[in-house]
C-alpha positions in Angstrom: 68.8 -6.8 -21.0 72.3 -6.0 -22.2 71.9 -3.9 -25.4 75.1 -5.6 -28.1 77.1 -3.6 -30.4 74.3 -3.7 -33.6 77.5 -5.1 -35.6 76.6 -8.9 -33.6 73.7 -11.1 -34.0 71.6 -10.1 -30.9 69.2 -12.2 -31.5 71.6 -15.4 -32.0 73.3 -14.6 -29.1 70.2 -14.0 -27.1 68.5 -17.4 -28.5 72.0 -19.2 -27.5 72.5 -17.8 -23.7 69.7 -16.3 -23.2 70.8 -13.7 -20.4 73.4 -15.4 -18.9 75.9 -13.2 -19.7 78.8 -14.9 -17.8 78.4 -17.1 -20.3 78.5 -15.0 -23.4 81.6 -12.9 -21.5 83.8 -16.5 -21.8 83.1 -17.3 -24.7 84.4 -13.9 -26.1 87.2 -14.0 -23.6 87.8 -17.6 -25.9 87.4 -16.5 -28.8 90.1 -13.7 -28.1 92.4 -15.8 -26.3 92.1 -19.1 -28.2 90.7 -18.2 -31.9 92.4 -15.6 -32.8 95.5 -16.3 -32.4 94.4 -19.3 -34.8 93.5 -17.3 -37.4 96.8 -15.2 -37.0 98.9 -18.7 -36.8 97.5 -19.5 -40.4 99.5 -17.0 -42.3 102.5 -19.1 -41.6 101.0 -22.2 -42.7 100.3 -20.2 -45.9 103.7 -19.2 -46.7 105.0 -22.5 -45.8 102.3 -23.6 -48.4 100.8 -26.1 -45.8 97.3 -25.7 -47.3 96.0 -29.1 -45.5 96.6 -27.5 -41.9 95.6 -24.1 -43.2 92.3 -25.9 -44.4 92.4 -28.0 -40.8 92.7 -24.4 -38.4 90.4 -22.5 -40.4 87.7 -25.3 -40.1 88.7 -25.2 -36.1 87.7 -21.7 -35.9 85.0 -21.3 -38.1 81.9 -22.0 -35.3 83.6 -19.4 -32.8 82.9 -16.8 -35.1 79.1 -17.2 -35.2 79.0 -18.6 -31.2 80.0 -14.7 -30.4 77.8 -13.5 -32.6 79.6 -12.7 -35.7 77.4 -15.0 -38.2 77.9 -12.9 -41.1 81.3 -14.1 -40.9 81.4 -17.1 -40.5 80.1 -17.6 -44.8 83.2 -16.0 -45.6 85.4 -17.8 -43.8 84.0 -21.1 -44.5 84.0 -19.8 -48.2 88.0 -19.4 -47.5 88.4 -23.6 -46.4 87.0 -24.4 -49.0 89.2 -22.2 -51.3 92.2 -23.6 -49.3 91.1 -27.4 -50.3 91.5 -26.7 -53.9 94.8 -26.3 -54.2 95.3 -22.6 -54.3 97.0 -20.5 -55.8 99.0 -19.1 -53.0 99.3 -15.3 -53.9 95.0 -15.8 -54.3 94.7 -17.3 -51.1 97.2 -14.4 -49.4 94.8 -11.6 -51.1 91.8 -13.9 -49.3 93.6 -14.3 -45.8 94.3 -10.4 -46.0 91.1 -8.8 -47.0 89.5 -11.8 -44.4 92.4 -10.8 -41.7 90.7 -6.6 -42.2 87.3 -8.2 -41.3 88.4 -10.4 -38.5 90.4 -6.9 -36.8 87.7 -5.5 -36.7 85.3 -8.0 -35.3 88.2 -8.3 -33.0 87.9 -4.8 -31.8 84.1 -5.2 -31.3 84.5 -8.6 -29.1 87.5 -6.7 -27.2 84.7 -3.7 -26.5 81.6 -5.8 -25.8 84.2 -8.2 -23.6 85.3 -4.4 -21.2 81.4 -3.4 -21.5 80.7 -6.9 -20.1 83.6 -7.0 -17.5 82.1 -3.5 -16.0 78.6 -4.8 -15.6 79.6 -8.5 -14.2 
């Protein structure tokens, strides 16, 4: 059995695709490819103080983050729609989308790894 980075849910991921891991190795390749660049689209909706499609994007993204095993992220960014629904403040919600954005880079690294690691084996 393929042994995760101890950062992901193993046992999520294991309990959603079992050990088909073609299956886990696209949906990180979509989470990289299609989510992220989401998450980094946002900050422009923040500036131009679109908080409705800041809201409408984050809620888009918000299941990837738990399908590639990243559930203990996936409170915080919910936690940040909901902030972005209440008509923010927008220097609060830039500190949130920053100290969120640290989080998400480094998730990011760990998909990027377990996506080589998974590329190698496959």
């Amino acid at each position: 059995m393929f042994a995760f980075n101890p950062l992901l849910n193993t046992d999520y991921l294991n309990e959603i695709y079992g050990n088909d891991l073609t299956i886990v190795q696209i949906i990180f390749e979509s989470f990289l490819d299609d989510n992220i660049p989401i998450w980094e689209e946002i900050l422009g909706k923040i500036n131009s103080k679109n908080y409705k499609q800041v809201s409408d994007m984050t809620h888009q993204i918000k299941p990837s983050f738990s399908m590639v095993g990243l559930t203990y992220l996936h409170p915080k960014i919910q936690e940040f729609e909901i902030f972005t629904k209440e008509n923010p403040d927008e220097n609060e919600l830039l500190v949130k989308y920053n100290n969120l954005t640290v989080e998400i880079n480094q998730a990011k690294t760990i998909i990027k790894d377990e996506l080589n690691r998974l590329n190698q084996l496959i």
